[in-house]
N, C-alpha and C positions, 0 to 999 in steps of 0.2 A: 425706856432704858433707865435703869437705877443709876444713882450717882455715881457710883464707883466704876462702873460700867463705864457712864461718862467720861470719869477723868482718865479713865485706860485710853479710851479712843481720842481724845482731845489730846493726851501726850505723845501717842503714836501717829497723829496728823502733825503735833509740832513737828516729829522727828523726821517725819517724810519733809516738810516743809523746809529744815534744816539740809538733809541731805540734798534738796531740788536746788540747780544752779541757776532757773532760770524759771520764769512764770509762763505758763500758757498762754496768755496775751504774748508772749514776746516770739513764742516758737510758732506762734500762726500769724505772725506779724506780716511776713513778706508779701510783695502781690505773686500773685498766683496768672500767670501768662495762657492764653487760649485762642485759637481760631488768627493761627497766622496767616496772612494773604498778601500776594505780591499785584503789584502795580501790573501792567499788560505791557508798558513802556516807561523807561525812565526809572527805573530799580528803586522803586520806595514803596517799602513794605508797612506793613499794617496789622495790630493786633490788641487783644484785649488785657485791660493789666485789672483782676480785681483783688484791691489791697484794703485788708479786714472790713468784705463785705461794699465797697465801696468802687463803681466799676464805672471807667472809662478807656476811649480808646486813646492808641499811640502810634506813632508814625516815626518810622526813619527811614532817611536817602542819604544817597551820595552827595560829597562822599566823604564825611564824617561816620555816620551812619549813628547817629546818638538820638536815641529817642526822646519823643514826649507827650508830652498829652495836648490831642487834639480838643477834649470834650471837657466838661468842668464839674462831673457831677459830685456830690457831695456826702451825700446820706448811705448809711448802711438802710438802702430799703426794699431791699429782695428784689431789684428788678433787674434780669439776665439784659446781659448787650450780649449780642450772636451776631450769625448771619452775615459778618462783613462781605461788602461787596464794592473793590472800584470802579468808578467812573472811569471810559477809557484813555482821556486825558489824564489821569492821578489828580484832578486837580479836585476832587469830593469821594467822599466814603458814606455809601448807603449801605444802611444797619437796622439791628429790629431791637428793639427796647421792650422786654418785659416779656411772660413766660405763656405760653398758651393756653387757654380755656378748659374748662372740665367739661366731664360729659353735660353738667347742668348746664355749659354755657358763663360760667364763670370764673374772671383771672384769679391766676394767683394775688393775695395781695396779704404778704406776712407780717407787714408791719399795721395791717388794721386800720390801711389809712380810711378815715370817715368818707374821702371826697371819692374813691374808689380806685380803679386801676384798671389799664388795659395794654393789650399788645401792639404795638405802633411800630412803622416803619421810620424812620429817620433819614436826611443828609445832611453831611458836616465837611464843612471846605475841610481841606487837607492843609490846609496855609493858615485861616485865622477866621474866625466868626462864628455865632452862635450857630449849632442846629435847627434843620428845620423840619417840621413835621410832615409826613407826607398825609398819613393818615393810616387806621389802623390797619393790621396785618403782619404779614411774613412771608418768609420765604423768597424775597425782592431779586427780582434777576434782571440786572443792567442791559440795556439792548448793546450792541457795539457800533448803533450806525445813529438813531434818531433819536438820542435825548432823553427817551423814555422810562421808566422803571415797571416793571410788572411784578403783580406781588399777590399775594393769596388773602379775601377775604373770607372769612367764614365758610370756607372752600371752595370758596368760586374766585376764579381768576380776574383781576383788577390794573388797568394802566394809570399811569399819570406821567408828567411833562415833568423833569428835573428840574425846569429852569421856571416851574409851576406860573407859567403862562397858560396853562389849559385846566380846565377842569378833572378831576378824576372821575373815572368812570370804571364801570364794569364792563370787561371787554369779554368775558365768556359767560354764557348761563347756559351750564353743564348739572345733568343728571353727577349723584354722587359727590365723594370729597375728591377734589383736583387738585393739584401741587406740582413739587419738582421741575420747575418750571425752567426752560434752556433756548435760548436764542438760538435762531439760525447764525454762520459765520456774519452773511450779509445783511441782517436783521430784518429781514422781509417777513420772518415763520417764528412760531413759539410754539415748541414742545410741550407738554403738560402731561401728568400721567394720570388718568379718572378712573377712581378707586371706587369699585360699587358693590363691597361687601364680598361674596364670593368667588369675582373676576375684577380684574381691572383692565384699561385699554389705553394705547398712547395716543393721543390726541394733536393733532395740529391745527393750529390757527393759522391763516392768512390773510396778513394784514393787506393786502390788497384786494382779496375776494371778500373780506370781512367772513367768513366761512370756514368752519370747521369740520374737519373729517378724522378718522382711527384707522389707525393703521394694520390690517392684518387683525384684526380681530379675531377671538374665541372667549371658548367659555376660561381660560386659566388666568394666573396674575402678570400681567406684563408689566414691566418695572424699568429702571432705571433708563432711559433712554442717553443716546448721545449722536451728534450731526458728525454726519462727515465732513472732514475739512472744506470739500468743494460745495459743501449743502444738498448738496441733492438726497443724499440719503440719512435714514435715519438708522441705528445699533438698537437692540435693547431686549434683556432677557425676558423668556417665556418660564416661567416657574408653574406645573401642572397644580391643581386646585386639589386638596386633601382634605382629609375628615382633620381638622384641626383638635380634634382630641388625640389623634396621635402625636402630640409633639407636649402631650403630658408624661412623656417618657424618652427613653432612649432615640433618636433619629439617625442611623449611621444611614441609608438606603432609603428609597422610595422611586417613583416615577422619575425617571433622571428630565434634568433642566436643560433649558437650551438657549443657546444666542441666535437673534435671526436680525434680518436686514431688509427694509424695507425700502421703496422709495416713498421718498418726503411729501411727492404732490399727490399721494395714493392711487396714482393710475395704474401699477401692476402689485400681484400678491405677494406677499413677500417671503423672502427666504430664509430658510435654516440654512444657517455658518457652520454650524458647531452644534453636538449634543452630546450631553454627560455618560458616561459610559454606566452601563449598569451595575449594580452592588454599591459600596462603600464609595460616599463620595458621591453621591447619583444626587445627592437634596445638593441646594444652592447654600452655601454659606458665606458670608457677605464678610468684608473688609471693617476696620475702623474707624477708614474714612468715609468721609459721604458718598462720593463718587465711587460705582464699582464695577462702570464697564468705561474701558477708552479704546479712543479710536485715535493712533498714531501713527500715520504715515498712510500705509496700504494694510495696517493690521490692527487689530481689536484684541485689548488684553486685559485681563479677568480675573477671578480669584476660582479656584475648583481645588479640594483636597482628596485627590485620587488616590494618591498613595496615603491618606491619612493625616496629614498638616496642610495646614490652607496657602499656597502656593499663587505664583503669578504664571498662567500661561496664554499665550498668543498664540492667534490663527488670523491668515488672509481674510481680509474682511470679503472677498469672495469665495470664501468656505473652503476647508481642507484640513488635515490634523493639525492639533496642537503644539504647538512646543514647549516642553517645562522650561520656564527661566530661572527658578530660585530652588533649585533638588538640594534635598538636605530634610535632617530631622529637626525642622523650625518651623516658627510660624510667620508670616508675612503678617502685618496691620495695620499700619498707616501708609496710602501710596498717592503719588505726583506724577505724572509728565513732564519733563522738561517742553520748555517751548519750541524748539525744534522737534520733538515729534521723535527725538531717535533713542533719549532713553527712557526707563522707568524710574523714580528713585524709590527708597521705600524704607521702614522701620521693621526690625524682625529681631527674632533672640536666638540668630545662626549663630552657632559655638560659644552661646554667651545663655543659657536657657533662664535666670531670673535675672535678666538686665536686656534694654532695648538699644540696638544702634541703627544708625543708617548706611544703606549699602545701592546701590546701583546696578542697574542692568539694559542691556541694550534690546529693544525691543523686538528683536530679530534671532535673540540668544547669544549665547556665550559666558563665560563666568564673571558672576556675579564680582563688581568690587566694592570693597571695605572702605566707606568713608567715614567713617569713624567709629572707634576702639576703643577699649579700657574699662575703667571701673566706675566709670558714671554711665549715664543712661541718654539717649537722645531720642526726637520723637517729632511727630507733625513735620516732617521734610517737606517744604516747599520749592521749587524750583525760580530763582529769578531770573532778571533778563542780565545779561552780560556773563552767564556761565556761573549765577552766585545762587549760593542755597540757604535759605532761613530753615532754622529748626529752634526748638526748644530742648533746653542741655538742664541736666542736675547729676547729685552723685549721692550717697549717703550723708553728707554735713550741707552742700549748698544746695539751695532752693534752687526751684524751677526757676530760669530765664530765659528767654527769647537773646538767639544771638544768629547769626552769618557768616556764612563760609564762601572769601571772596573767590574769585578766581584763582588767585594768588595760592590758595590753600590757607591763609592767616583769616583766623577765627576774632568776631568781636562780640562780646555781649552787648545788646544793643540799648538797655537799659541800667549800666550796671549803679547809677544812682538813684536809682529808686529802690535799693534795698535799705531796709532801717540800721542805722548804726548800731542798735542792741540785738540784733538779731543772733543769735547765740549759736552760731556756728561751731564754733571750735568745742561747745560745751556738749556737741551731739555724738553719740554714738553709733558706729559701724555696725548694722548689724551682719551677721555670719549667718552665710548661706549653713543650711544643714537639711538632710535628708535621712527619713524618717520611715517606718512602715505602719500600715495603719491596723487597725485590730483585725484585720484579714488579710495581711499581708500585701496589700498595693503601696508601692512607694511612693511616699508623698517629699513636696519640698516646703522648705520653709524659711522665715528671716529671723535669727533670736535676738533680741535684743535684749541684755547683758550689764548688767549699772555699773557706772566705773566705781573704783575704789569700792567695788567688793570686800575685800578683806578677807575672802575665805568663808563667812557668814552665810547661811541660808537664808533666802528671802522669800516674799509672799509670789504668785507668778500669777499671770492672768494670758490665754490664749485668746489671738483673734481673729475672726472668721471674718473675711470680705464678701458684702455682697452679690446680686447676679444672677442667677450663680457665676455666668460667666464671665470673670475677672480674673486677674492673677495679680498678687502682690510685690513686688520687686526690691532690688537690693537699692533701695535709694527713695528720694522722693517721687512721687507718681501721678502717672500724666492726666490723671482724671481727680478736677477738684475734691470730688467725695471723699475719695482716696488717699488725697494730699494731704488731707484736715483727717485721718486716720493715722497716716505715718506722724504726724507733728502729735497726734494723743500718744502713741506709741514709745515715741520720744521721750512725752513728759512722764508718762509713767514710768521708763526705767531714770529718768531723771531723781524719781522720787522713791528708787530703791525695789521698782518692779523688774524680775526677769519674765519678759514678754516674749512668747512666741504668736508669727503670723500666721496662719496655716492655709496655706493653697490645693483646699482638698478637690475629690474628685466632683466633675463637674465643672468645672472649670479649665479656664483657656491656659494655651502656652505650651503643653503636652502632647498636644496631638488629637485627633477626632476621638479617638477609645476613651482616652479621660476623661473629653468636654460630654459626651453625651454616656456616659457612665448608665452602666446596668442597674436599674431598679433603684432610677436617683431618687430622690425629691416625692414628691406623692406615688411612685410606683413603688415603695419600699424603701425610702430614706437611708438609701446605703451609705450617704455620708456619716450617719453615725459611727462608722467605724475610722473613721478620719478624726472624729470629735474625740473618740475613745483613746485611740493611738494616741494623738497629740498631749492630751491628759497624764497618758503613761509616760511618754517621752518627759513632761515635765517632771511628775513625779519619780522617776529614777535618775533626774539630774543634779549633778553634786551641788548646785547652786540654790536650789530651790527648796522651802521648807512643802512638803508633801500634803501638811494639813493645810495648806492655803494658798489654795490654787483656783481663780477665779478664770470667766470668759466672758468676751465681750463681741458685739459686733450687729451689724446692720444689713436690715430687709432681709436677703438669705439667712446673712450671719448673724442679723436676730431669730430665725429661725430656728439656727443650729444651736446656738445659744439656751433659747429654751428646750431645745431637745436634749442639748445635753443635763442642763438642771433637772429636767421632768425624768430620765431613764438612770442620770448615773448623779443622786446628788451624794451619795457617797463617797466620792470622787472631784468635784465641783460644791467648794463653800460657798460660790456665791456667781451672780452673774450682773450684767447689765445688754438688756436688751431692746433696739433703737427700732421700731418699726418692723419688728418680725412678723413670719406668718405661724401662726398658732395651730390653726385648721384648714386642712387643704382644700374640704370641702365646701368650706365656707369660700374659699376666695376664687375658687373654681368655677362656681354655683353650679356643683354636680350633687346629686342627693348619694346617700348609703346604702341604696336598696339595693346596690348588684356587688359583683365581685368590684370593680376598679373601685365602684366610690365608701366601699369596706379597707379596702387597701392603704386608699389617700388617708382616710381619718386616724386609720393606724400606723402610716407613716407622719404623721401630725403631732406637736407637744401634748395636746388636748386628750391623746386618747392616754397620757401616760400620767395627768396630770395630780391623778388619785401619793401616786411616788412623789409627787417634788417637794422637796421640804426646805433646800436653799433657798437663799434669799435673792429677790431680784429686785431692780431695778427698772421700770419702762418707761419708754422715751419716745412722745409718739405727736405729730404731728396733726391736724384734725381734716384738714384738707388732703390729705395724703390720697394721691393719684397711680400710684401702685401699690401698695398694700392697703385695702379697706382696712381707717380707723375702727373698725367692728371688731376687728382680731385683737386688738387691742382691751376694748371693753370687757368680751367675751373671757378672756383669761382673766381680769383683775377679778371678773366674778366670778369665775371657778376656784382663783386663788384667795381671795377676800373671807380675813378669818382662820386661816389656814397655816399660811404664809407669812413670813415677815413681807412686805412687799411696799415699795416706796412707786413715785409715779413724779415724771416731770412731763405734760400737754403744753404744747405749743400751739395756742390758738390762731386758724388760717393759715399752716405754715403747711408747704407739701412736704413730699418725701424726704428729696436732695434737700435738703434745709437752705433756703435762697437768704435767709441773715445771717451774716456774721455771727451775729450778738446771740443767736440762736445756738450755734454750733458749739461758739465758747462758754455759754451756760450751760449745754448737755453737757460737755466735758471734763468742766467743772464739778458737777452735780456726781457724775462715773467715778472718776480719781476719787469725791470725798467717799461716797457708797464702798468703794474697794477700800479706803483707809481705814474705813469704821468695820468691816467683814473680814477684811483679811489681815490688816495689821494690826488689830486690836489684842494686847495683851501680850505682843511680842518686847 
């Protein structure tokens, strides 16, 4: 860049710099709340608070209900706390520390520590005292009767003694990777699901036979299991086995899925409950949450999108039609049980389509009720004991937090000082819902965010595309960290004079099965570029926006779109920034080009358009990355290398989801300066 160049763009960063109220460190400050879980007795809940990269757990009871932290760790060092699980006393919380292996066998480890890193199971009184280590793994599932904890190593299933007076041991050696693991009510039995490539089977152990048997076997994928209250029996769906290249394209229909029921001690065959009716809605599309079959009462209820949105419906766990519990043009995503057994709770965008609330239903049917309303968002509904519900609440200005809704109906946040005093709330903006059409006419929605004290003045605008594909972006902060640390970039960028739109194009969740699995998405013809394009025009004919300087950003898919849209319309797009996209279909498919699909994929791919891109980009790419081969990455700087203006930020050992803090706020830093220096240069 020549000097005068320079000083254009070094005074148009001051001016952003002047207009921004607040720093990026401040607007990603707060903790970020996850993986709430209630006590089995004694209403003291539990959850994960990570605040800039720095993650432990917390705990509040009755009846105060004021949280705090159980655990004392310190360091931003990429290592995930999940998995919480009570003891059924409440009086310890087993947990898993740190993130899971690559195919090579290798943890994450993003801070480069020299001494290494691994995934470990954990317990932490609930009262006071260090943690203890059990040993490595995941997945730890509490017995409810004899002390134990069971937990997954290296896919074989592993015991040990809480009160670690025994030895650990490996208590199954199973063909295949095994997981999912569930206690009997009585703790006599252990579920496990053994996944062996193109069938899986449910497995039981008997810890008095010491003997394991499968339940109802076949060649297809049998999943999720769940115990009947009384143990005897065991739920769990049958999903038919497909050519997994189908699901490189649209999936509305296939071999419909089914629930069956077996008994627990495998002495008879077991039964089909329930099967998916044929056509639309015939594939399994699965919930939120982790759990997504229960068994409540005398009945088994489910997620199935028959009419088209993924819905809660119930049948007699002795088999007989359905029931819809949640009819409506919504999606259900996040669901609980209450402890009795009589209702459902759940998360969904019923009469609210880009915002989440929680709503209730009795497991037996009847109309759904509204437990909470308005213009924030709610989410992760827990059920506790004494008729109380934990959830996690935000809205457009405040940040995620963990709060309870007593009996009483009075709501508490359960944490509310652990937010930072600079946290620049009142400095943020609302963004406005708005709906858009796309360069072929499908209507899309979106969030604008709008700089205050505009003035009337044209600004620079940058679109951004969420990952997924299937995600959807919402009128507030959002309930998936990735996501959250995108609204707070969103934020800083119109802080600093950007109008920002979100854009929730097709393929993605929130709309309905037609949208999520859209016609000739993603490698079967890339039909979201007409989403990309739309959105582009949308900005360019808005009274706010100056038209030459209109940037895009965004991660994994929405680095995808990202560069698709620089590579076909840079015309249109001055500039982008793109975090882990896929470049070539083919490449990350490992399908070759010699037939029609893998002709198809490459030319729905930036790569094949790459000869066009003349914008400048930005990439942002991780080396360890477990969903998108760092390869897609390489491969473009060297088709663009020479060509291109093109900058690059590598984050050595870091995966996908960026597990550092410190990671996250130097990509975003690095973005915001790339956009001051492209798009506001010279204004």
């Amino acid at each position: 860049m020549c000097f005068s160049k320079f000083l254009v763009a070094t005074l148009a960063c001051a001016a952003c710099a002047l207009a921004q109220s607040f720093t990026l460190e401040q607007v990603m400050s707060a903790p970020f709340p996850s993986a709430p879980v209630a006590a089995v007795s004694g209403g003291k809940i539990a959850w994960v608070n990570n605040t800039r990269g720095v993650r432990n757990i917390w705990v509040a009871g009755p009846q105060e209900y004021r949280g705090r932290s159980v655990t004392t760790y310190t360091a931003d060092d990429g290592q995930e706390i999940s998995e919480l699980a009570w003891t059924p006393d409440a009086g310890a919380i087993v947990y898993v520390r740190g993130e899971a292996a690559n195919g090579a066998g290798e943890y994450p480890n993003p801070a480069s520590d020299p001494k290494g890193v691994e995934q470990q199971v954990w317990v932490v009184s609930a009262e006071s005292g260090a943690p203890r280590l059990i040993g490595e793994g995941s997945e730890p599932a509490v017995s409810p009767k004899s002390g134990h904890v069971a937990f997954v190593r290296k896919g074989q299933v592993w015991s040990a003694a809480l009160d670690d007076k025994e030895k650990t041991e490996q208590l199954i050696h199973a063909r295949g990777k095994n997981g999912r693991l569930h206690w009997s009510p009585d703790g006599a039995r252990l579920t496990f699901v053994s996944s062996r490539g193109n069938h899986s089977f449910i497995g039981v152990y008997d810890f008095a036979a010491k003997a394991v048997h499968y339940l109802d076997a076949s060649v297809d994928h049998d999943d999720f299991p769940v115990w009947s209250p009384d143990g005897r029996r065991v739920a769990f769906v049958r999903m038919p086995t497909v050519d997994e290249h189908k699901y490189f394209a649209a999936v509305r229909s296939g071999p419909p899925w089914s629930v069956r029921v077996a008994d627990a001690a495998g002495e008879n065959a077991g039964k089909e409950v329930w099967k998916a009716a044929e056509g639309d809605g015939s594939v399994f599309r699965g919930l939120g949450s982790e759990q997504q079959l229960f068994w409540v009462g005398d009945r088994l209820v489910f997620p199935w999108e028959r009419d088209g949105w993924t819905h809660l419906y119930s049948v007699p766990a002795a088999g007989g039609d359905a029931t819809l519990l949640t009819p409506g043009n919504f999606e259900v995503e996040h669901v609980a049980a209450t402890p009795d057994g009589r209702e459902m709770i759940y998360s969904s965008n019923q009469n609210d389509i880009d915002r989440r609330h929680i709503w209730r239903v009795a497991a037996t049917g009847g109309a759904p009720e509204a437990v909470t309303s308005g213009t924030g968002l709610e989410w992760s509904p827990v059920a506790a004991t004494g008729g109380a519900l934990v959830f996690i609440h935000a809205d457009t200005q405040r940040q995620a937090r963990p709060a309870i809704r007593l009996a009483s109906g009075e709501v508490r946040d359960l944490a509310p000082d652990a937010i930072p005093a600079d946290f620049p709330r009142d400095a943020l903006v609302s963004p406005q819902q708005v709906i858009f059409s796309a360069a072929d006419g499908i209507e899309l929605h979106g969030q604008l965010f709008l700089p205050k004290d505009g003035g009337g003045q044209r600004h620079p605008a940058v679109l951004f595309f969420h990952g997924g594909s299937q995600r959807q972006m919402l009128l507030g902060w959002h309930y998936m960290y990735y996501y959250n640390n995108a609204y707070a970039m969103n934020q800083y960028l119109a802080s600093r004079g950007y109008v920002v739109l979100s854009v929730n194009y097709r393929s993605g969740i929130g709309y309905g099965m037609k949208f999520r699995e859209a016609l000739n998405y993603g490698p079967t013809g890339a039909s979201e570029f007409n989403d990309v394009l739309g959105a582009g025009l949308y900005l360019k004919n808005h009274p706010a926006v100056d038209p030459a300087h209109i940037g895009l950003w965004g991660g994994s898919y929405g680095g995808y779109l990202t560069a698709l849209g620089l590579a076909r319309a840079s015309n249109l797009f001055a500039a982008g920034v793109d975090l882990h996209g896929v470049h070539d279909w083919t490449e990350e498919l490992g399908i070759g080009r010699d037939d029609a699909a893998g002709r198809l994929a490459f030319n729905s791919s930036p790569m094949a358009d790459v000869k066009d891109w003349r914008s400048p980009v930005l990439l942002i790419h991780g080396d360890d990355d477990r969903n998108v081969n760092f390869r897609q990455t390489v491969e473009l700087v060297e088709a663009l290398r020479g060509r291109v203006h093109m900058e690059q930020l590598i984050f050595p050992d870091e995966i996908h989801d960026f597990l550092m803090w410190a990671h996250w706020v130097q990509a975003y830093h690095a973005a915001a300066r790339f956009f001051d220096a492209q798009l506001s240069e010279g204004k």
